[in-house]
FIPA-228343 format. One record per atom (N, C-alpha, C): atom name; residue number from 1; residue in three letters; z, x, y. Coordinates in steps of 0.05 Angstrom, whole numbers. Example, Ala and Ser with C-alpha at 12.3 -4.5 7.8 and 13.67 -1.06 7.14 Angstrom:
<nodes>
{N, 1, ALA, {156, 264, -114}}
{CA, 1, ALA, {156, 246, -90}}
{C, 1, ALA, {156, 264, -66}}
{N, 2, SER, {142, 257, -45}}
{CA, 2, SER, {143, 273, -21}}
{C, 2, SER, {157, 258, 1}}
</nodes>
This chain:
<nodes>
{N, 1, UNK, {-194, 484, -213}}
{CA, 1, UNK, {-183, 495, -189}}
{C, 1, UNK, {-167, 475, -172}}
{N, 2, UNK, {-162, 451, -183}}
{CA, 2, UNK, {-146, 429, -173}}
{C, 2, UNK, {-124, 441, -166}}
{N, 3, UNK, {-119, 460, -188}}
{CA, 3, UNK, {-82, 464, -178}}
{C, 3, UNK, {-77, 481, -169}}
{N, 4, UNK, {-92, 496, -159}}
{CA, 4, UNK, {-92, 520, -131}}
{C, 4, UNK, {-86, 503, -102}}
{N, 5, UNK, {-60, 519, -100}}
{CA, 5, UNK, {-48, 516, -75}}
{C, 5, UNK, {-57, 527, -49}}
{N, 6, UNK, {-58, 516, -17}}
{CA, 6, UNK, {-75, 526, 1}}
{C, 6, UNK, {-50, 543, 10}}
{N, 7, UNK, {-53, 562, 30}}
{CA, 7, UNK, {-40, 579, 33}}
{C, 7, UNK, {-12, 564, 56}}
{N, 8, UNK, {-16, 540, 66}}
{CA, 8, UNK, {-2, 528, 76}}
{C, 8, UNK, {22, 518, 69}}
{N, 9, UNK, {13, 502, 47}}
{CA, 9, UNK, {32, 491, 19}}
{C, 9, UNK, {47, 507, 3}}
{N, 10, UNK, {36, 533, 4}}
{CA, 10, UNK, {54, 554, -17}}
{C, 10, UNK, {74, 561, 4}}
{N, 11, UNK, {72, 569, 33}}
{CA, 11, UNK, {81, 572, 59}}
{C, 11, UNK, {112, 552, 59}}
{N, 12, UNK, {94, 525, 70}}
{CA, 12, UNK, {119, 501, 68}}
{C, 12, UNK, {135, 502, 37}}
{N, 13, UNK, {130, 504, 17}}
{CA, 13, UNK, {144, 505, -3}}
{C, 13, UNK, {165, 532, -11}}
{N, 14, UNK, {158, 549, -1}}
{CA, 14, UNK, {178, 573, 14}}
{C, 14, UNK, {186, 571, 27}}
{N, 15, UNK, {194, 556, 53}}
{CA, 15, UNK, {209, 541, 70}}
{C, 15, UNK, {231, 522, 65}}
{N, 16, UNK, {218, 507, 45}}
{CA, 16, UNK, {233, 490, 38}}
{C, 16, UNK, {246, 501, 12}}
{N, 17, UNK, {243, 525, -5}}
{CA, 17, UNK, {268, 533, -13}}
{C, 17, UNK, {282, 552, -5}}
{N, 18, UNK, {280, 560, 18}}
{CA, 18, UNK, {299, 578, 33}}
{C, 18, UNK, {294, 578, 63}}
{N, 19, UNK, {311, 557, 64}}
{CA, 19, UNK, {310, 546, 90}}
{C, 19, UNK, {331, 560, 101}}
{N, 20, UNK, {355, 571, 96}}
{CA, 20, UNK, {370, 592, 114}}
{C, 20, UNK, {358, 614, 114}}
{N, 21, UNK, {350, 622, 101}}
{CA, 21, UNK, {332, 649, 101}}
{C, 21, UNK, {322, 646, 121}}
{N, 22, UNK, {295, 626, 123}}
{CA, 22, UNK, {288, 625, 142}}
{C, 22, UNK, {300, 630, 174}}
{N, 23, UNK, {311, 611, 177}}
{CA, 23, UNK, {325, 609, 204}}
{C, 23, UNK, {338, 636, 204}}
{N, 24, UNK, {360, 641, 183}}
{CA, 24, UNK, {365, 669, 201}}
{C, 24, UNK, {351, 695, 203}}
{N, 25, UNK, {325, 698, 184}}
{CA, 25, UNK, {311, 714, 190}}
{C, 25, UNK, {284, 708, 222}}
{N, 26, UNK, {285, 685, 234}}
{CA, 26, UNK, {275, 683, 259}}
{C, 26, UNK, {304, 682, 281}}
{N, 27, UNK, {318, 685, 268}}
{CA, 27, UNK, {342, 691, 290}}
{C, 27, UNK, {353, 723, 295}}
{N, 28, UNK, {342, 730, 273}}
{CA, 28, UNK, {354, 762, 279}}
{C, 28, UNK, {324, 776, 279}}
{N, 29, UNK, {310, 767, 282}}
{CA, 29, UNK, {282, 779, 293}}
{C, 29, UNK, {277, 771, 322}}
{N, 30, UNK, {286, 746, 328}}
{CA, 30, UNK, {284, 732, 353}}
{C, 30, UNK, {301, 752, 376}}
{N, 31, UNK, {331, 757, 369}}
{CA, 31, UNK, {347, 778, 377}}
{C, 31, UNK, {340, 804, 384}}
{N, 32, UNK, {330, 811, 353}}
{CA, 32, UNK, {323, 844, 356}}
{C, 32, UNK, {290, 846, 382}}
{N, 33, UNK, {287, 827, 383}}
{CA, 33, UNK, {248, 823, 398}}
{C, 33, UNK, {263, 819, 434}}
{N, 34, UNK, {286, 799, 431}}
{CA, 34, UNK, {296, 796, 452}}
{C, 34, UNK, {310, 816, 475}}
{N, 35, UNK, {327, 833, 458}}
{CA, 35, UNK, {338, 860, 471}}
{C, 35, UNK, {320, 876, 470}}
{N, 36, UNK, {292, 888, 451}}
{CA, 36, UNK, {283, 903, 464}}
{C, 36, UNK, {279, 902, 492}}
{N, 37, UNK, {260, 873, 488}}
{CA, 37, UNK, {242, 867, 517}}
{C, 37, UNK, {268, 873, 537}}
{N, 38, UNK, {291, 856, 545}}
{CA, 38, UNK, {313, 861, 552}}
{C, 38, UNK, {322, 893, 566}}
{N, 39, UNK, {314, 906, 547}}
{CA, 39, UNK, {324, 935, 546}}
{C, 39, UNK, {302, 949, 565}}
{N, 40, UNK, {280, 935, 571}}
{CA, 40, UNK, {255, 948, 584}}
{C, 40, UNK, {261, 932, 618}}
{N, 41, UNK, {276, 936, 612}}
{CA, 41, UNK, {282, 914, 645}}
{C, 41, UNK, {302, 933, 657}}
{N, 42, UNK, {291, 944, 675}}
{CA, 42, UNK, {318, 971, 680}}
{C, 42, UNK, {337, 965, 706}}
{N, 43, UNK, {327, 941, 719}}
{CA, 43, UNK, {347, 925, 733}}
{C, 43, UNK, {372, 908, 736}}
{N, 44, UNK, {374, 911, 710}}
{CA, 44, UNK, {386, 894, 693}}
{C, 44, UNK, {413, 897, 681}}
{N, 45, UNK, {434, 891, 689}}
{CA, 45, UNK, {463, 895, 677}}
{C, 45, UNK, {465, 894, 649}}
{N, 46, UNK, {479, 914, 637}}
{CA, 46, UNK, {472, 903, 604}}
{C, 46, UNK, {489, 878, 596}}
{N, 47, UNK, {502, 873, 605}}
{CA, 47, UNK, {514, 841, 595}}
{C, 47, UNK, {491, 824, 606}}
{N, 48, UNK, {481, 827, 628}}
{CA, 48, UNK, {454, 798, 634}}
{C, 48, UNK, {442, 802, 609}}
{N, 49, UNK, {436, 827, 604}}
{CA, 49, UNK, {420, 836, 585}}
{C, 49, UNK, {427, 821, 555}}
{N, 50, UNK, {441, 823, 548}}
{CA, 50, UNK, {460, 815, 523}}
{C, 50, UNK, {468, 783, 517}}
{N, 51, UNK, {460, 769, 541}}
{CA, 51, UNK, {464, 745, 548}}
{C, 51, UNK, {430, 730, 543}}
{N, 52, UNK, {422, 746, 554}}
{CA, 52, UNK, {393, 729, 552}}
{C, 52, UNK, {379, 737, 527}}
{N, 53, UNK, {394, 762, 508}}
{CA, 53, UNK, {381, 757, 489}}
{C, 53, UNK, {398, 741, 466}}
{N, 54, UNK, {420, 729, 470}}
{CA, 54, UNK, {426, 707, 454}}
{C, 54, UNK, {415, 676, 467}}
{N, 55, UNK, {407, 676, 491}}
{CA, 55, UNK, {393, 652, 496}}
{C, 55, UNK, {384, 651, 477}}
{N, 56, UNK, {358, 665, 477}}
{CA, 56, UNK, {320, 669, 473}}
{C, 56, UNK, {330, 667, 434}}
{N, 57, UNK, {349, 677, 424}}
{CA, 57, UNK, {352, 674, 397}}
{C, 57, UNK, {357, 647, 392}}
{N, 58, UNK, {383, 635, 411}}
{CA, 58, UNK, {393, 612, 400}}
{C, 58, UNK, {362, 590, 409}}
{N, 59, UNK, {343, 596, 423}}
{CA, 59, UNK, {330, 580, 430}}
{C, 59, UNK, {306, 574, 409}}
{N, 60, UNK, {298, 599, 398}}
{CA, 60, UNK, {283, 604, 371}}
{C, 60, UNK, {296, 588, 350}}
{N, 61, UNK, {327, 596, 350}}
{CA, 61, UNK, {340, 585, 318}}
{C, 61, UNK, {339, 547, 321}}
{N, 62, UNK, {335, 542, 349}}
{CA, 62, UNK, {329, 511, 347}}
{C, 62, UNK, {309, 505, 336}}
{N, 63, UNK, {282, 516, 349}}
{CA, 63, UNK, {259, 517, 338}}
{C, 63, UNK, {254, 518, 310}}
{N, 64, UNK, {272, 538, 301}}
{CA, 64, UNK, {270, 538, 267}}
{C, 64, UNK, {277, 508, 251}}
{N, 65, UNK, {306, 506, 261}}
{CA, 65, UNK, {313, 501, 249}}
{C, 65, UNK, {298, 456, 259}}
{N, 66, UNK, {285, 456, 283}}
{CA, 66, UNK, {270, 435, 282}}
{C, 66, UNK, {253, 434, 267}}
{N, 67, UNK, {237, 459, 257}}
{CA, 67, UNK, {218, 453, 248}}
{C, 67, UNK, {223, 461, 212}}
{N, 68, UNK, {244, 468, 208}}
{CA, 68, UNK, {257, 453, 181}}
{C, 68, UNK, {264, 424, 178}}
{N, 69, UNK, {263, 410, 194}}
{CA, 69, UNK, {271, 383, 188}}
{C, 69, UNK, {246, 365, 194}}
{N, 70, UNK, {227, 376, 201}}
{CA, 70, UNK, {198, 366, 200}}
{C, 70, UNK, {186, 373, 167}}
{N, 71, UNK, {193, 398, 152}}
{CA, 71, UNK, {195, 391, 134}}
{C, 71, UNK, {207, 381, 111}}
{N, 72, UNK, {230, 380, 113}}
{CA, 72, UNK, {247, 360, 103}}
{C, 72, UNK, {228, 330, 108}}
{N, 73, UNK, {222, 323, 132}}
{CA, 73, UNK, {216, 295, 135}}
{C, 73, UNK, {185, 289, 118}}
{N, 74, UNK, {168, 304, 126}}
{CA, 74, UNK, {144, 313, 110}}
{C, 74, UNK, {148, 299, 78}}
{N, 75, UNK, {168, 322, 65}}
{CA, 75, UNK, {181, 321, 29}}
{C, 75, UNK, {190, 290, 27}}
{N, 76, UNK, {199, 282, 44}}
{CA, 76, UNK, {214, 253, 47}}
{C, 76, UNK, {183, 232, 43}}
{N, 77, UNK, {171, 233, 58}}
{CA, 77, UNK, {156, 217, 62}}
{C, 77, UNK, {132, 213, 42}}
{N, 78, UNK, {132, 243, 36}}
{CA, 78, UNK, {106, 243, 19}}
{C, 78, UNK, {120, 244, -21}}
{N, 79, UNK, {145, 232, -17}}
{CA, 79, UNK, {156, 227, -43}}
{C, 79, UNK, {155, 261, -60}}
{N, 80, UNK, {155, 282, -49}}
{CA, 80, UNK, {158, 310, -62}}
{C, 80, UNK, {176, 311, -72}}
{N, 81, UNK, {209, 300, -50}}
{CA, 81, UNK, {234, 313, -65}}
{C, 81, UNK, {241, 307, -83}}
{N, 82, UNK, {230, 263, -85}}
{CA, 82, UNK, {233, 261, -109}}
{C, 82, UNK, {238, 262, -132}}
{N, 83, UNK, {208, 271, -138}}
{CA, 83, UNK, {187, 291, -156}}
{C, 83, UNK, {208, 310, -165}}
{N, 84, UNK, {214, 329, -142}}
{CA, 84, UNK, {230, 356, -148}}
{C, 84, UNK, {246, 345, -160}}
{N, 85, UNK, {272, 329, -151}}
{CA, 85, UNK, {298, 323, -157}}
{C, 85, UNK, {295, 306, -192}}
{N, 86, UNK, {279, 289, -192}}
{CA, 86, UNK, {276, 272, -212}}
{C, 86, UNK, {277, 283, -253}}
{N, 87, UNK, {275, 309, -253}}
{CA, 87, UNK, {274, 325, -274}}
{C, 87, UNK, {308, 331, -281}}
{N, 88, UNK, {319, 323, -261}}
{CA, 88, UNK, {351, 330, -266}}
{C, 88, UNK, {366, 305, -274}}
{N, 89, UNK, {353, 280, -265}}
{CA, 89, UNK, {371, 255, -268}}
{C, 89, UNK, {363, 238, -303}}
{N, 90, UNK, {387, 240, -318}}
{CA, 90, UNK, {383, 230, -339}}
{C, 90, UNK, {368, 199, -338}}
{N, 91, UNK, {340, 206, -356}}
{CA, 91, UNK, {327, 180, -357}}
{C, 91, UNK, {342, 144, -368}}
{N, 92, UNK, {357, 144, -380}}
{CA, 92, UNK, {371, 129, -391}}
{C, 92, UNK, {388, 117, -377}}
{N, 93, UNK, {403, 129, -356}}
{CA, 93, UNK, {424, 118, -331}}
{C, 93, UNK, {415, 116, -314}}
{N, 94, UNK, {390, 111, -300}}
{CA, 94, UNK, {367, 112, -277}}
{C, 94, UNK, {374, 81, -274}}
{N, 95, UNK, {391, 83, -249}}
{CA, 95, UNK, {396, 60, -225}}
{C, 95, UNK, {408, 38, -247}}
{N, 96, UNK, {432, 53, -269}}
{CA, 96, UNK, {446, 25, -284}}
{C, 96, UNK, {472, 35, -263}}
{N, 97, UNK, {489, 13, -252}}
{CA, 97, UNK, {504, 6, -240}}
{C, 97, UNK, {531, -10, -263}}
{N, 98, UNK, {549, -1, -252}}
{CA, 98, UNK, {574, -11, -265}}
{C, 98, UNK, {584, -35, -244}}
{N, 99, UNK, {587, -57, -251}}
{CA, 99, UNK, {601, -81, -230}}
{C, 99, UNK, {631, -86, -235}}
</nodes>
């Protein structure tokens, strides 16, 4: 059972291969969540309206997309991408340099 993944890791590893996915699926949920609430505000000009729900999106898609580069930094640190990347680089020309 070593190589059973926790539900975290299968999580971040879905993240990290669809990392636009990501972000724009919390940007057009962030939006669609935004104008409802927006829409329940009956005081409200619909352009204020329309305005604050691209704030509250663009403010989410930071969030995403910060916390894509936490895992990016994570993969970095803990030598993962390496790992990943390393199956593609021919063993034989590994760091020979031409002078």
């Amino acid at each position: 059972m070593a190589d059973s993944k926790t539900k975290f890791e299968s999580l971040r590893e879905w993240v990290v291969e669809h990392k636009l996915r990501t972000v724009g699926s919390l940007w057009l949920s962030g939006i669609a969540g935004s104008i409802a609430y927006n829409w329940s505000q009956p005081n409200m000009k619909t352009s204020v309206k329309i305005i604050h729900a691209r704030l509250h999106a663009q403010a989410l898609t930071l969030a995403a997309l910060a916390g894509a580069a936490v895992v990016e930094y994570y993969d970095h640190k803990t030598g993962v991408k390496a790992d990943r990347y390393a199956k593609f680089l021919p063993a034989d020309n590994f760091n020979s340099h031409k002078d």
